[in-house]
Residue frames as qw, qx, qy, qz and C-alpha x, y, z in Angstrom:
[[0.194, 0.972, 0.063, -0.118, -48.63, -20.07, 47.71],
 [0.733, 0.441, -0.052, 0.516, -45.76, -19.41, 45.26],
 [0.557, -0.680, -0.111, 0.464, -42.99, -17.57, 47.50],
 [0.171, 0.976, -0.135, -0.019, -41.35, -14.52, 45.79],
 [0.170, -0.747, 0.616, 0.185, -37.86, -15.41, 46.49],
 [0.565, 0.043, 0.806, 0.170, -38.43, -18.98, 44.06],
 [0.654, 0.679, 0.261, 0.210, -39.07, -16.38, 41.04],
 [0.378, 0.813, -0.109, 0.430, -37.00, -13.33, 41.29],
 [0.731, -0.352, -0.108, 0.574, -33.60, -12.26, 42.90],
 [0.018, 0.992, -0.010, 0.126, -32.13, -9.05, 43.48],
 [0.897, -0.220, -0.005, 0.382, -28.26, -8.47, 43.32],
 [0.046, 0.886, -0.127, -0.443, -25.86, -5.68, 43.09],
 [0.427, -0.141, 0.731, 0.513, -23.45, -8.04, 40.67],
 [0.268, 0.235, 0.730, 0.584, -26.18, -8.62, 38.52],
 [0.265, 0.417, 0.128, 0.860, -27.48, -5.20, 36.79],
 [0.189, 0.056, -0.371, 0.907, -26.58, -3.54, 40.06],
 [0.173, 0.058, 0.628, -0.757, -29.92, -4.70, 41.64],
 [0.544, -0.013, -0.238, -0.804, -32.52, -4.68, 39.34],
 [0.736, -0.147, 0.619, -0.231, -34.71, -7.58, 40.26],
 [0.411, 0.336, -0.762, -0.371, -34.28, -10.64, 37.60],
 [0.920, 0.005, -0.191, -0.343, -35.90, -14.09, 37.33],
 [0.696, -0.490, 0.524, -0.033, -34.07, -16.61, 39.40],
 [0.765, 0.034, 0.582, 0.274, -31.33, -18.44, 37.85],
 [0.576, 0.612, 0.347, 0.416, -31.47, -15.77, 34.75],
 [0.293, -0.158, -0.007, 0.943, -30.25, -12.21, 33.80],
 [0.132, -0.472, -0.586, -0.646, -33.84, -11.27, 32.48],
 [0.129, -0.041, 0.321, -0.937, -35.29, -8.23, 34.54],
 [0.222, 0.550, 0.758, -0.273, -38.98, -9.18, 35.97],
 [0.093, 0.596, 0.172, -0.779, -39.79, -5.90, 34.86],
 [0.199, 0.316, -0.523, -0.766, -39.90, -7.11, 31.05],
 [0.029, 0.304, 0.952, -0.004, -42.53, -9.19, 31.38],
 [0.052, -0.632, -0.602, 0.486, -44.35, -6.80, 32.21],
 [0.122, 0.626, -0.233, -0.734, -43.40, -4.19, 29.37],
 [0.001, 0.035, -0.868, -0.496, -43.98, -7.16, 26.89],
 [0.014, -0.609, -0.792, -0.039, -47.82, -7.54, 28.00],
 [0.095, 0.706, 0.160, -0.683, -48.05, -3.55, 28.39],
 [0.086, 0.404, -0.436, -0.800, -46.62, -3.42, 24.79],
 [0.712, 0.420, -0.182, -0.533, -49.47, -6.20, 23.44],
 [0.443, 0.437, -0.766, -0.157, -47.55, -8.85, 23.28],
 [0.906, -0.289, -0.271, -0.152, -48.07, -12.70, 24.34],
 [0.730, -0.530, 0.429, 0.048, -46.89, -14.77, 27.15],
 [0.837, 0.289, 0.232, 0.402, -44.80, -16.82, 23.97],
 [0.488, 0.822, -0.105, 0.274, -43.94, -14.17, 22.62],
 [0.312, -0.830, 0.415, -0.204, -41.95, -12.99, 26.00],
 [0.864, -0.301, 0.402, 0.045, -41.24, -16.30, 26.57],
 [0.806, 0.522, 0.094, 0.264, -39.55, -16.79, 22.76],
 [0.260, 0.885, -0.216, 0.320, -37.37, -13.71, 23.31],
 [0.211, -0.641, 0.632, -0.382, -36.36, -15.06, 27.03],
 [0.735, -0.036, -0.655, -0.175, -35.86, -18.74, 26.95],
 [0.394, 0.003, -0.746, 0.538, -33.81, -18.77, 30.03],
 [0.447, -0.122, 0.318, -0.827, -37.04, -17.71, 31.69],
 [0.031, 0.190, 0.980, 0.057, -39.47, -20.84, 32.50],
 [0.305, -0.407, -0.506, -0.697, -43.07, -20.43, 31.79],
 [0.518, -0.587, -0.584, 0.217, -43.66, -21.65, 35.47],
 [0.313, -0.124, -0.195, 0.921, -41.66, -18.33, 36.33],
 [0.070, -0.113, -0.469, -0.873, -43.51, -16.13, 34.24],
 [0.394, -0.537, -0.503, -0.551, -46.90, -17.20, 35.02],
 [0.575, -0.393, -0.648, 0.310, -46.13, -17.40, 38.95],
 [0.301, -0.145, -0.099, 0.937, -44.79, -14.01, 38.55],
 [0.402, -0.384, -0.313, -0.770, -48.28, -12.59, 37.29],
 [0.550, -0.601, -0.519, -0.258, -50.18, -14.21, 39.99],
 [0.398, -0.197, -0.369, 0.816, -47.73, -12.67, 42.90],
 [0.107, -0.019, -0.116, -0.987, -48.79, -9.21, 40.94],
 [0.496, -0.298, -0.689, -0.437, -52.05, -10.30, 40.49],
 [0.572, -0.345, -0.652, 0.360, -52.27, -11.40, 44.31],
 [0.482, -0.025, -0.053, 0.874, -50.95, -8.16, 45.27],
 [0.129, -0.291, -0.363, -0.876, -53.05, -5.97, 43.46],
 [0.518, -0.526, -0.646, -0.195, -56.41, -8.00, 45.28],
 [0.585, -0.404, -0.529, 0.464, -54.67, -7.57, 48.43],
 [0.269, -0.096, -0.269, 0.920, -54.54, -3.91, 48.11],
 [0.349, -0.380, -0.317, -0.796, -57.80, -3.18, 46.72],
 [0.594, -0.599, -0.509, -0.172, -59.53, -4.93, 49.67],
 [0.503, -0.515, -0.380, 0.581, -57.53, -2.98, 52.34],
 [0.131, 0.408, 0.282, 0.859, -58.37, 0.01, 50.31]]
């Protein structure tokens, strides 16, 4: 299982916490506003190179994981 701290980091230096993809300045959180707005995994991926596709897709199944894990202790 993909470990959470081998996609995204959290720092005040870098913008003062928000989480970001490891190794980048690119907020997790736009991944997520790129597939809310319609758009593809490429597409996100075109706009943020310094994001890896392994990142990206590990970072959906966390959420993904997540989600399961609360609906069955619902």
């Amino acid at each position: 299982m993909t470990q959470l701290s081998s996609i995204l980091h959290s720092s005040l230096d870098i913008l003062g916490g928000t989480p970001v993809f490891v190794g980048t300045r690119v907020p997790v959180k736009n991944l997520f506003d790129y597939l809310e707005a319609g758009d593809s995994l490429d597409t996100f991926l075109d706009e943020f190179p310094t994001v890896a596709r392994e990142q990206a897709i590990q970072a959906l199944e966390l959420a993904w994981g997540a989600l399961l894990t609360h609906a069955h202790s619902s």
